[in-house]
N, C-alpha and C positions, 0 to 999 in steps of 0.2 A: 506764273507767280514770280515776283521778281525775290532776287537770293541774294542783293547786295549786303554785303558784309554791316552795312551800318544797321540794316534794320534785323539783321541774325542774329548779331553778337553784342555787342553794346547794350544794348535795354534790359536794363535788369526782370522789370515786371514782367510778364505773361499777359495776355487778355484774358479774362473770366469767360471759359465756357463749360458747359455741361455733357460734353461728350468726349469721351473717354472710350479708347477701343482696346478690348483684354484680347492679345494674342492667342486663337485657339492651339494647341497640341506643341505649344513648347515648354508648359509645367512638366517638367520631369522628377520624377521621386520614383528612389532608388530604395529598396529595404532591404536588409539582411538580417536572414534568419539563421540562428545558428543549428548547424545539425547536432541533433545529441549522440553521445556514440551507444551502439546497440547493447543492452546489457549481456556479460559475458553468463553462461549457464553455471548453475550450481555442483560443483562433483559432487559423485555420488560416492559413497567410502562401501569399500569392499574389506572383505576378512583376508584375504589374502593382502600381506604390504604390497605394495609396487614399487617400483623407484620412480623417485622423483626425478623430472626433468630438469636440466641443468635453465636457470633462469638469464634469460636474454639481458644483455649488456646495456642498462638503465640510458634512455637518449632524450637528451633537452628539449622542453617543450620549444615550440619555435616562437622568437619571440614576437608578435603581430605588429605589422607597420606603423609607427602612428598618425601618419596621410591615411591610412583608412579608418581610424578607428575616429578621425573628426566628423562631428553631423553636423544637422543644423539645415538651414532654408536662406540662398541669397534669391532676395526678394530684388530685383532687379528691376529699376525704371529708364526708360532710354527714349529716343525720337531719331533711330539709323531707321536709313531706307532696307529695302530689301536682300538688294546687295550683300550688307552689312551685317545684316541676323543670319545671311546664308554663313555669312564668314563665323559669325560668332559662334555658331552653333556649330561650328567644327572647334572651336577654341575649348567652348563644353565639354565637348565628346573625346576630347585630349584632357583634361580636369578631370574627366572622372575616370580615365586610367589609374589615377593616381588617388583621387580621393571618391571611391567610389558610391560615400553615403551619404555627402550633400546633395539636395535636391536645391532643386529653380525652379522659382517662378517670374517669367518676365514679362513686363507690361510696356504697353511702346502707347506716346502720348505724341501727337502732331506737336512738333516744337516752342509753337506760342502758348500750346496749353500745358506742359510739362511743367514753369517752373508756379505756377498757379494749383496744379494739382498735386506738387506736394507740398505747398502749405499745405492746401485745403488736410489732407492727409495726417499733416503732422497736428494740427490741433484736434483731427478727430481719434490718435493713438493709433495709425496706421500705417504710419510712413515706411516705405523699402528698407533696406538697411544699407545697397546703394543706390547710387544713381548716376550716367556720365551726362555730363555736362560740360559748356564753354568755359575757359578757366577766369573769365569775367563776370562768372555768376559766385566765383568761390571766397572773394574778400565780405560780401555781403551777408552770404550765407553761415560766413564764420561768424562775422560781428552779430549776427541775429541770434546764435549759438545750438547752428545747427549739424553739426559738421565733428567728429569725432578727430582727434590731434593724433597721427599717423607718427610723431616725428621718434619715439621709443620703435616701434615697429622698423622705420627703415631703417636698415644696416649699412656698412662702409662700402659694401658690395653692390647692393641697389644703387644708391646715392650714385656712387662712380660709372655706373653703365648707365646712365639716363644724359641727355644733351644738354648741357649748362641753361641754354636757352628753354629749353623747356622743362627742367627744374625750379627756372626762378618764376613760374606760371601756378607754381603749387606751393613756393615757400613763402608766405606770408606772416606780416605778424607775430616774427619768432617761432613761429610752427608749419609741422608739414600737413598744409589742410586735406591735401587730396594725393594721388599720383595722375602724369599725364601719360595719356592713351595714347593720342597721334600729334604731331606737329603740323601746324595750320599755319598759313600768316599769307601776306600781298607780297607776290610778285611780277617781272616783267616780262610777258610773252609778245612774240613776236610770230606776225605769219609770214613767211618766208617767202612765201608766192609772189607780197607783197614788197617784201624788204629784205635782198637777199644775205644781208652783213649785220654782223651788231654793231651800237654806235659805240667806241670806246669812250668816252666823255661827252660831256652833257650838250656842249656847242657842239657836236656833231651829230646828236641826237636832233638836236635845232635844228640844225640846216637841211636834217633827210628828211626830216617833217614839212619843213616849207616847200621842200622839192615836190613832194608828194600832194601838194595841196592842189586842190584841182575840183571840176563839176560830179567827178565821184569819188573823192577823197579828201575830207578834213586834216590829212596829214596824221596826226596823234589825238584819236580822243582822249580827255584828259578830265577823269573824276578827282576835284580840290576837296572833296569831304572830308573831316577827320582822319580817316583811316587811311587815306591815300597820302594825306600831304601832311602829317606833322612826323610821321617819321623820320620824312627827310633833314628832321633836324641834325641828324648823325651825322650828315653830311659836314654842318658846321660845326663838328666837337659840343653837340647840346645834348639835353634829355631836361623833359617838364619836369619828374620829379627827382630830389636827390636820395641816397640812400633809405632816411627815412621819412620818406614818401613826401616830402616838404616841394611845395610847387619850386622853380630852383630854374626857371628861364630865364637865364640876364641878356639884355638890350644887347649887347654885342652880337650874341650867338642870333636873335631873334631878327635881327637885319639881315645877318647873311641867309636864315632861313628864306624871307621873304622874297629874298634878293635871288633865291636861286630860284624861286615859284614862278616869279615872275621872267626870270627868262625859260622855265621850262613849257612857259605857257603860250611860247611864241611855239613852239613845235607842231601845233596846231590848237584845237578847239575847247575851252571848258566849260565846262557842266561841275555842278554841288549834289553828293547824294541824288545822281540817276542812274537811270539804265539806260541812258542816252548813250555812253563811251562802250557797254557792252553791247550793243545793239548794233553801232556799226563797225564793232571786229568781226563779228559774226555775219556780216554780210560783206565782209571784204572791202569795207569805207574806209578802215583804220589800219594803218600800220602794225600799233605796238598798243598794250594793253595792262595796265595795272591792276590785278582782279586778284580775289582769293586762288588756294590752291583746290580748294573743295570746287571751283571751276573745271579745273584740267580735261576730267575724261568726256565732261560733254563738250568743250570746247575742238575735244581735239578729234571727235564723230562729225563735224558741222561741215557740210559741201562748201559753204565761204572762207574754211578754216583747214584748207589742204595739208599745208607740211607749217604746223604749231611746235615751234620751240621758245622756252625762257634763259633770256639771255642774264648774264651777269647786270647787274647794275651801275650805269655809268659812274666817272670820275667827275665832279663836280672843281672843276682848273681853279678855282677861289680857293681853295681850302685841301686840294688834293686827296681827298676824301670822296669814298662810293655815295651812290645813296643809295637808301634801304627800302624795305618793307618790316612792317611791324608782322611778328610773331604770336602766336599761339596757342594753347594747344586744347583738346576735349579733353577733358578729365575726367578720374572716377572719384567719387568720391561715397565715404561712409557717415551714413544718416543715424544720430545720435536715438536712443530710446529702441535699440534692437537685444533680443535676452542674449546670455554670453554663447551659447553655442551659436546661434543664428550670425555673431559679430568673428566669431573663431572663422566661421563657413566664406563670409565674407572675404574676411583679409587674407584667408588661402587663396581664391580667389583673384582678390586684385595683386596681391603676389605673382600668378599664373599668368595673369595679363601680360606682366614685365615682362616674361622669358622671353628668351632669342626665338623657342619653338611658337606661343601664342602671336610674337610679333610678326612672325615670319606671315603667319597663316593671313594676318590681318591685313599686312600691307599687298598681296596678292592683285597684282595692277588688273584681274579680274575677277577678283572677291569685291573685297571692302575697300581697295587701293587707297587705305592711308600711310601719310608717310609715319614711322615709325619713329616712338620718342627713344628706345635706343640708340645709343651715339655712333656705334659701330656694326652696325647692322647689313647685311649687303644686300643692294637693292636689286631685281633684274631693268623693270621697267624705264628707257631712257629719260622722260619725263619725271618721272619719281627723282632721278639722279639726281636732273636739273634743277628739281627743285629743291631735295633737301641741301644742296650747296649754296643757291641763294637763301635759303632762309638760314644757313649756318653764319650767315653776315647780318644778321636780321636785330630788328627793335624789340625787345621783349614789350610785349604790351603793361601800358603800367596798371599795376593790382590795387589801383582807386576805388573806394564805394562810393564816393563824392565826383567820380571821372567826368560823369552828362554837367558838370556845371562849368567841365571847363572847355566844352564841346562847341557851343554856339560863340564865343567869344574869340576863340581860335580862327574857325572857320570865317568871322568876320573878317579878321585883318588879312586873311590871305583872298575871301570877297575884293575887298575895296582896295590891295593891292594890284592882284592880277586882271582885275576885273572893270574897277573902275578909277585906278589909273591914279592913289593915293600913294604916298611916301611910305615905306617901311617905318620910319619912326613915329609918323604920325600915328598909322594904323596896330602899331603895338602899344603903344600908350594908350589908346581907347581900350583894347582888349584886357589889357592890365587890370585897367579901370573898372572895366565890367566883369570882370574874372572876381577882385576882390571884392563887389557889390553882390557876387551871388554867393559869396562865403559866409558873406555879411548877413545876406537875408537867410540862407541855408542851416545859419546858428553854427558854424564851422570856421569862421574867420575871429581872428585876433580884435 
């Protein structure tokens, strides 16, 4: 099954299907019974007086925690592999050290049918009270008004230990829609077998690629899809949108983008949205590789993928600036219409997630091996390293609900640039064009 990033993350909708699989024996519910104390017997009065015993020195009841005295049910919906419920479920079982009268129940949904079955959910009065999810499903899912406003809940303490980059993946809108879990995004691996050095700058990335080009090696396979190729607008001092969210690509910036596609396209081979560029790193065709980090630990198992490291991202000699990978992260988030203990249960909970101790467990490069949305967290795994250093350079992904209309318009001009051999200016002036006609038809354009 192909796992490229445009068809995982990007698509808001889900396909409708009817199967649904409820994890057996990870409902846990915890109850506490209190003991009563044994009642003391009655004295019995004799005629003779006695003396009375001197009465014991009165000692403070103690006062009970109040982590334990929170109840409640986090109804949990999710789509982690296995890995990942092993990890989580040590996350649990440290939560209820501390809160030990919340119970769980969690439901794990194949990822195309997750965000389809909690609509279905929510219009039948049933919905989780969370759920993690892409942080490209959270602008949508606010505007539809499903999504409970976290931003009174975080403190100056949370807010400060979470990564700039993956805080502005949850701050939308003027509100904190969700918290993120792990830090995701594209970056550049290279297999070493292949390519013993990194390229410091882009023309040297060029020229190793044409070296390398040959009857079994395309030099650089190279995915122009969205996700691959308009981050590198960073490169030219760009970004699509501007603070508030207003498209904000001007003609300058959009030439040197085009202009740098197109010479990175001489490094070898492109492809649009395939698994063409993944296919032959994995068989030792390709040098260097632009792929998610949810990539990594099968990449770096593969017999054609001997000694896999990700290098820093070249300098682009135009503009003296890297280029990037866009950023992401999975998120948690709370589903509105849960009673108030079940929402207490919750946001203890995603509280827990934060820690240094639940992060620690999660990013385990043989658990869950996500990288951690902690800014200062310490990694073991050298891969983990690598990558959350390139993605600490990285594009936040923009928090559009309208994003897919500016997807095929993009992707054309850097088509008919790199591909069929058009002018940068020409080829952003079409895309312009067709950007503002689908604003237009979309009921979203001026």
């Amino acid at each position: 099954m192909s796992t490229k990033v445009q068809s995982q993350r990007i698509q808001g909708s889900a396909t409708l299907k009817t199967l649904s699989i409820r994890l057996v024996g990870i409902t846990l519910v915890i109850l506490i019974t209190a003991c009563q104390p044994t009642p003391s017997p009655t004295p019995t009065m004799t005629s003779t007086p006695t003396e009375v015993p001197r009465t014991a020195t009165p000692q403070p009841t103690p006062t009970p925690d109040p982590k334990s005295l929170i109840q409640g049910t986090v109804r949990l919906w999710l789509d982690w592999n296995p890995m990942e419920l092993d990890s989580l479920h040590k996350v649990i079982s440290s939560f209820h050290d501390q809160y030990p009268a919340v119970a769980f129940a969690l439901t794990y949904y194949p990822h195309d049918d997750l965000r389809s079955a909690l609509e279905l959910a929510i219009t039948e009065d049933n919905a989780p009270t969370m759920i993690f999810a892409p942080s490209s499903w959270g602008p949508e899912l606010w505007q539809d008004g499903r999504l409970l406003d976290l931003t009174i809940q975080v403190d100056k303490d949370l807010r400060s230990s979470i990564d700039p980059l993956a805080w502005n993946q949850v701050n939308f809108d003027g509100a904190v829609i969700g918290l993120p879990l792990e830090r995701q995004g594209i970056v550049l691996y290279r297999n070493r077998l292949i390519v013993s050095e990194a390229a410091g700058t882009l023309e040297e990335l060029v020229s190793m690629g044409q070296q390398l080009k040959g009857d079994l090696s395309v030099g650089f396979g190279l995915d122009f899809g969205f996700m691959y190729s308009v981050s590198q607008l960073a490169a030219c001092d760009g970004n699509l949108f501007d603070a508030k969210g207003n498209f904000n690509l001007e003609d300058e910036v959009g030439h040197c983008w085009l202009r740098l596609l197109r010479t990175l396209r001489d490094a070898g081979r492109v492809w649009f949205n395939s698994d063409e560029d993944l296919t032959l790193f994995e068989m030792g065709s390709s040098g260097w590789l632009m792929e998610s980090t949810l990539e990594s630990d099968r990449l770096s198992r593969l017999e054609g993928v001997r000694d896999l490291v990700i290098d820093p991202w070249p300098m682009y000699s135009e503009t003296g600036n890297r280029l990037a990978g866009f950023i992401w992260t999975e998120n948690l988030y709370l589903i509105k219409g849960s009673s108030p203990d079940d929402v207490e249960a919750s946001w203890a909970f995603a509280r827990f997630l934060l820690s240094p101790e639940a992060q620690i467990i999660l990013s385990d490069p043989e658990g869950a091996n996500h990288l951690p949305a902690l800014r200062d967290l310490m990694l073991s795994g050298p891969l983990q390293i690598q990558m959350v250093a390139s993605l600490s350079s990285g594009v936040p992904l923009p928090l559009q609900p309208d994003l897919s209309l500016y997807i095929e318009p993009l992707e054309g001009a850097v088509r008919a640039v790199s591909v069929q051999g058009a002018s940068p200016e020409l080829a952003l002036d079409i895309a312009f064009t067709k950007i503002e006609q689908a604003l237009i038809n979309a009921g979203s354009g001026e």
